[in-house]
C-alpha positions in Angstrom: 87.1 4.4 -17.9 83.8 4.4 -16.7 83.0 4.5 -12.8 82.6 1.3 -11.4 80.2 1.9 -8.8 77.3 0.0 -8.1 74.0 1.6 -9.3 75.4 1.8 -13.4 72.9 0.4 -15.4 75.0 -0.2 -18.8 78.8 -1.4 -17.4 81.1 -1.3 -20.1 82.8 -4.5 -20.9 86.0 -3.1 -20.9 85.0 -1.8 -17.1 83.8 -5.0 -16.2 86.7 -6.8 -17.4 88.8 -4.4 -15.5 87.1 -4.7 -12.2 87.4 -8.5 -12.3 91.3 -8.6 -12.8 91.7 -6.1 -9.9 89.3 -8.5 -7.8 91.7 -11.0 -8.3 95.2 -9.1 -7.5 96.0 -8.0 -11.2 96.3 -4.5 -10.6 99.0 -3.2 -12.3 98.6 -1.6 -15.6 97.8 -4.1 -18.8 100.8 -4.9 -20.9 100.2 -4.7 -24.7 100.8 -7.6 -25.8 102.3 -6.8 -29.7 99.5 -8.8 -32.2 102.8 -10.7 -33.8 102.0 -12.7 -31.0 98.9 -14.0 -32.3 99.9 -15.4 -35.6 100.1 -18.9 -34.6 98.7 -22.1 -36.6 96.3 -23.2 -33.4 94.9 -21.6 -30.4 97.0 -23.5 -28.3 99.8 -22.4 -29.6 98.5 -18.5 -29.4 97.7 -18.9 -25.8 101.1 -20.2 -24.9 102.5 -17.6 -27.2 100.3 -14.5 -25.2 101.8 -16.5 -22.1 105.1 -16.1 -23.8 104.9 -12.8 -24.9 103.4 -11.3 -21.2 106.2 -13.4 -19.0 108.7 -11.5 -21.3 107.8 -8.0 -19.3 108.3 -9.6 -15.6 112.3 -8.5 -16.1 110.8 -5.1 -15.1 109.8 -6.4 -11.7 113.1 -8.0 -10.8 115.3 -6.4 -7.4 118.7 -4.9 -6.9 119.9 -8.5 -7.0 118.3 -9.6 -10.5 115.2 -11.8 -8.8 111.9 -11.5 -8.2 111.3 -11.8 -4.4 107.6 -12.6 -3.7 105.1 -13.4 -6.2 104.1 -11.0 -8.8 100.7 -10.8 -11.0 100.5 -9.9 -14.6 98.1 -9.2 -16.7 97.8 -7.9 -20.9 95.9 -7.8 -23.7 96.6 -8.0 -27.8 93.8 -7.3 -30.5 93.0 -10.7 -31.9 91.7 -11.5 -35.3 87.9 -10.3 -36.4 87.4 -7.9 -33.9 88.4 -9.8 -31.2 90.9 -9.3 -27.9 93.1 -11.5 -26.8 93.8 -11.5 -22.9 96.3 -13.1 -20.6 97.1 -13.5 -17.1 100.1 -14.1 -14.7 101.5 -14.8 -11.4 105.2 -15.3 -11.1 107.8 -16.5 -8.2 105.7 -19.1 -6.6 104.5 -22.8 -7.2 101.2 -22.2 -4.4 98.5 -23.8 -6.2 96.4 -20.8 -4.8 98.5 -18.8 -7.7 96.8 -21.6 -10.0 93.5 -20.7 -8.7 93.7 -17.5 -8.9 94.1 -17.5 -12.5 91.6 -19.7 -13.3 89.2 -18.2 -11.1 89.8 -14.8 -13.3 89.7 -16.4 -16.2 86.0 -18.0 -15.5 84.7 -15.0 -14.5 85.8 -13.0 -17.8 83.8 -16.3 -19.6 80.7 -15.9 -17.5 80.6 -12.1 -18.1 80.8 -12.5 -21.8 78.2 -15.0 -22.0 79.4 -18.6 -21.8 77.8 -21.1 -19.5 78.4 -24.5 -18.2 82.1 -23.6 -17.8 84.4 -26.6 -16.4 88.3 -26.6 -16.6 89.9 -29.5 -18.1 93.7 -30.4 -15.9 96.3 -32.7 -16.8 100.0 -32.5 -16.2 103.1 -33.1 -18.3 105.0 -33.6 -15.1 108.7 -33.0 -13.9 111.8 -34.4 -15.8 111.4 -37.9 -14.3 107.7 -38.2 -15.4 108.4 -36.8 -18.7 111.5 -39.8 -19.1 108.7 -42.3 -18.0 105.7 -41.1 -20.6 108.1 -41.1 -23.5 110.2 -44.5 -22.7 106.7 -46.1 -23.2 105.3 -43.4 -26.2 108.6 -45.1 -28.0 107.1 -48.2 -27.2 103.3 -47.7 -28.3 105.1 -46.4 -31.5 107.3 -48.9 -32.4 104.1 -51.4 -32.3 101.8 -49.4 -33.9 104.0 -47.9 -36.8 101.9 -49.1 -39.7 99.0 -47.7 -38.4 100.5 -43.9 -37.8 99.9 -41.6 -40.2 102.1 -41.4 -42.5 103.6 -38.1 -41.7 104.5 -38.9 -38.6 106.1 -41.7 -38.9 109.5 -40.7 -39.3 109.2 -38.3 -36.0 107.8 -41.2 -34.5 111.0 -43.3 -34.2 113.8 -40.1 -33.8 111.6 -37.3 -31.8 108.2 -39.1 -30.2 107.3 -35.9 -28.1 107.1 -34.2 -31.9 105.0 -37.0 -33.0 103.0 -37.1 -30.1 102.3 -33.4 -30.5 101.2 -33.4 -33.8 98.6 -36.2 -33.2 97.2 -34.0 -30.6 96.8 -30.9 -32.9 95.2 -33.4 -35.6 93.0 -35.1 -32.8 94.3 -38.6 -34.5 91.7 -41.4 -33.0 95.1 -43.4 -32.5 95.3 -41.3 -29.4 93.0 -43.4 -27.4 94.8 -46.2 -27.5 98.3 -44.2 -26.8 99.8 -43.9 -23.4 98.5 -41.1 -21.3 101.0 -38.4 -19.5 99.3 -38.3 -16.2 99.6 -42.4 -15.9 103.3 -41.3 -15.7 103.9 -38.7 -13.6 106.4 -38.9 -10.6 105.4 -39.2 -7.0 106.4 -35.1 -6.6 104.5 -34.4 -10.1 101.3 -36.7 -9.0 101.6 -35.0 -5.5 101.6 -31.5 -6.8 98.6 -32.0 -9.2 96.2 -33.4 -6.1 97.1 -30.9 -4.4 96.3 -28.5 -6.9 92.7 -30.3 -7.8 91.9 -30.3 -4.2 92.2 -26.7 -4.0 90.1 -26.3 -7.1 87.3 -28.6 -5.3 87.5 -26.5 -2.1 87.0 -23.0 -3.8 84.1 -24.7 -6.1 86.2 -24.7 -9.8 84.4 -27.6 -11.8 87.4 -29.3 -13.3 87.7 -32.7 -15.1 91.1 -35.0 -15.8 91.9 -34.4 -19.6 95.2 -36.5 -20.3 95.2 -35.4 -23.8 96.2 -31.2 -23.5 98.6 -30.3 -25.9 102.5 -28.6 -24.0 104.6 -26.6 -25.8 108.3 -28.0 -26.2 110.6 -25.9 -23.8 107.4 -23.5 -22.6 105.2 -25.7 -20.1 105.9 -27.6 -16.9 103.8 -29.7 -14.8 100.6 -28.5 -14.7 98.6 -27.8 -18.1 94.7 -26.1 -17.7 92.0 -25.5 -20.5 88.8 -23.7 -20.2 85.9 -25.2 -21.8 81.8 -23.2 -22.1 78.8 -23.4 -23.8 78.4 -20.4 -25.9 75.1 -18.9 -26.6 74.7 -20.9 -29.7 74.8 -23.8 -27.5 78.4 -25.1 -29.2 81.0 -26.2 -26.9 83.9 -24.4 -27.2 87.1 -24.5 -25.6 88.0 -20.6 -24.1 91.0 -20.3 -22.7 94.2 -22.7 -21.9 97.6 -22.1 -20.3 99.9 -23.9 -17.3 102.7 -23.7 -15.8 105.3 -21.8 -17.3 108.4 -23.1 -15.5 110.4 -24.2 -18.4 109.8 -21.4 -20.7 111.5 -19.3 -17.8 114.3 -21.4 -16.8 115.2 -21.6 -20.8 114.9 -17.9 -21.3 117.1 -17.0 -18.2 113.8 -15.0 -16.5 114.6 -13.5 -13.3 112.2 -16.4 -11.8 111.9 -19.7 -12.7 108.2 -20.4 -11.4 105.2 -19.1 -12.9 101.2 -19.7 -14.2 99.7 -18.1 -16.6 96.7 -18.8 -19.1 95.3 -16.7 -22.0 91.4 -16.1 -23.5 89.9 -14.8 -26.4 87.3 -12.4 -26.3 84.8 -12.3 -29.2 84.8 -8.3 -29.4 87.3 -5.6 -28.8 88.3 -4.7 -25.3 90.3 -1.8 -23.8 91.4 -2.7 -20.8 93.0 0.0 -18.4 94.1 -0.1 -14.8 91.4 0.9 -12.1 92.2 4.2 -10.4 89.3 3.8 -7.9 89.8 3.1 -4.1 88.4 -0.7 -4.0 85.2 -0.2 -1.4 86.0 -3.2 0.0 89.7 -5.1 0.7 88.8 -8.8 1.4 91.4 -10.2 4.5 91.9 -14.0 5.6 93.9 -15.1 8.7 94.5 -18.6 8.0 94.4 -21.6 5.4 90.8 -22.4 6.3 90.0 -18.6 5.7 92.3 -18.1 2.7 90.0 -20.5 1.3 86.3 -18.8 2.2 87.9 -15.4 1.1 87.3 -16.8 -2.4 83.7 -16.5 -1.7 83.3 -13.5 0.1 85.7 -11.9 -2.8 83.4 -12.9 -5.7 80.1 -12.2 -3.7 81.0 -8.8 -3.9 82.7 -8.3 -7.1 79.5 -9.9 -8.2 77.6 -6.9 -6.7 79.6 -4.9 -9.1 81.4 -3.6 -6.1 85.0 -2.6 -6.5 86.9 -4.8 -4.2 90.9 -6.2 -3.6 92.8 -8.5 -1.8 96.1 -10.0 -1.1 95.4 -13.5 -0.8 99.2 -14.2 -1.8 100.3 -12.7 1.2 101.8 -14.7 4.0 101.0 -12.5 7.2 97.9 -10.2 8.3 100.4 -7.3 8.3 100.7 -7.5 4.9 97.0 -7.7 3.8 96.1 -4.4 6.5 99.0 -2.6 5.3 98.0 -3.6 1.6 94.4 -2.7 2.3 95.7 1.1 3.3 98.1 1.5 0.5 95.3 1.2 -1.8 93.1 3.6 0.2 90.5 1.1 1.2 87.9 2.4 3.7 86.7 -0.8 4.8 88.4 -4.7 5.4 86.0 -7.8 5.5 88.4 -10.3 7.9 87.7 -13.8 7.8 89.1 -15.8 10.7 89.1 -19.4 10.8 86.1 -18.8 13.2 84.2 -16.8 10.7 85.1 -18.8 8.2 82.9 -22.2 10.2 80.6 -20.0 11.1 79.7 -18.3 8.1 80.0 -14.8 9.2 82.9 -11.5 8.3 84.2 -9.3 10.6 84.0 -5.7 8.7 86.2 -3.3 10.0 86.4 0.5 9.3 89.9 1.4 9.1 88.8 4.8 9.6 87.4 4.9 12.6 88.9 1.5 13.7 85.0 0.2 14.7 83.8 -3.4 13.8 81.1 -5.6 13.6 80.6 -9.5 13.2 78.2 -10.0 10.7 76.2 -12.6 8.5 77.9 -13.8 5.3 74.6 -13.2 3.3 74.2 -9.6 4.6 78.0 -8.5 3.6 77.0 -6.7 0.6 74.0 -4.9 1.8 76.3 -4.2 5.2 79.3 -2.5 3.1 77.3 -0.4 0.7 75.7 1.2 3.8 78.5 2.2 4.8 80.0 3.5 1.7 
């Protein structure tokens, strides 16, 4: 792979693609995703298939005792039809909807990078087993009023299996839809709870989002939260990226060694190779504190922005964990953001060479740390 250091003119996309997914914790090497995966009827139903397919490898990560301990990221590619690649992302063993943003946040910068603009993500949630009791108890309902007026070949599916029928007015964007219940009017107090708090993270760390109740979830794959990644292409049509969720069902069905997980999946419109990064990141990005956690996301994409090579742990629970994650990747400096810093708008940068650190300006961060590369 090409180097990634600042000061290259002509970035490859695969390079650029690569330093982004390391930025955000995906690390590891790429899975190859086999391309059987991508013969599916809609793009939904690829994306959740690329999910599918890339969850499938976390078996690989599992302990002595069959589990997954802490969470784990993912990430692989496929080639996709007409020259295109197919990418997905993952983060298993937790439901912190930091894991959600994470992914997101990855996935929009991949979009950016390629050209798309004006990128928002659509949310909506199919909730937990109570909600989903709820939304169909009153689809039956809507259906058994409105049965002249379905189309005909939904009819049947309508009366014996309304989730089916419901799904295949989705996928055939039937107008009748926007007079039919909507999911998230639903949801459970523990489903409605878990999507605020999920939307007021994406508000904190600056994701445009907007409610869609519409999203289309896989039968026996998605759980709870569903998100779709919508940009204006350089034609100036608006067209829908990326899309994924939670996972949790499609792991609980296929016996995974962890039953949580989030995970979405793009297309690229020309070939990429991805490869893991070999380079020490110049920077390793450390938060102490939920305040912090949250400004990291800044200081993390000002400098991956700066085509700088840069990590993080932002799933990690303790300081310890971050430092000691920061040397195991032979990182020569740390930018720590206390809760201080974090009101303040400054970073501490630390040498974990020679120990010595400063307290410096936000806006000056980048300028500060390729100084002292």
């Amino acid at each position: 792979m090409r180097s990634l250091e600042r000061g290259r003119q002509y970035e490859s996309l695969d390079a650029v693609v690569a330093r982004i997914a390391y930025a955000y914790g995906f690390t590891n090497t790429p899975v190859a995703i086999p391309k059987k995966y991508v013969n599916t009827d809609s793009d939904d139903e690829r994306d959740a298939s690329l999910s599918t397919a890339l969850l499938k490898t976390a078996g690989n990560l599992k302990n002595a005792e069959g589990v997954i301990e802490s969470p784990v990221s993912l990430w692989g590619s496929s080639k996709g039809p007409k020259k295109t690649s197919l990418l997905s992302f993952a983060i298993l063993a937790t439901k912190h909807p930091i894991a959600h943003a994470i992914v997101v946040k990855a996935v929009l910068a991949i979009a950016e990078r390629i050209g798309f603009t004006d990128l928002s993500v659509s949310v909506s949630s199919v909730g937990d087993a109570e909600s989903k009791k709820r939304f169909t108890r009153e689809l039956t309902v809507f259906f058994k009023k409105n049965n002249e007026t379905l189309p005909q070949e939904v009819r049947h599916s309508a009366i014996t299996d309304p989730e089916k029928a419901y799904r295949a007015l989705l996928l055939s964007e039937d107008p009748i839809l926007e007079r039919a219940p909507r999911r998230i009017d639903y949801l459970s107090e523990s489903s409605r709870k878990a999507m605020l708090e999920t939307l007021s993270l994406f508000e904190s760390v600056e994701i445009p989002y907007t409610l869609e109740s519409t999203l289309p979830a896989q039968e026996n794959v998605h759980a709870e939260l569903l998100f779709a990644v919508y940009g204006t292409d350089q034609k100036g049509n608006r067209v829908r990226i990326a899309s994924g969720g939670r996972f949790d069902e499609f792991l609980k069905e296929s016996g995974a060694s962890t039953e949580t997980g989030v995970s979405m999946s793009l297309s690229v419109s020309e070939r990429v190779d991805v490869s893991p990064v070999h380079e020490e990141p110049t920077c390793f990005v450390v938060h102490v504190g939920d305040i912090a956690k949250l400004r990291a996301f800044s200081v993390l994409e000002e400098l991956w922005k700066s085509n700088l090579l840069v990590g993080q742990a932002l799933m990690a629970d303790t300081l310890r964990k971050q430092m000691d994650g920061a040397r195991d990747v032979g990182a020569k400096t740390v930018a720590i953001i206390g809760q201080r810093e974090a009101l303040d708008n400054t970073v501490i940068v630390r040498s974990l060479v020679t120990q010595i650190q400063t307290t410096i300006p936000f806006e000056k961060l980048v300028s500060h740390v390729n100084r002292k590369r």
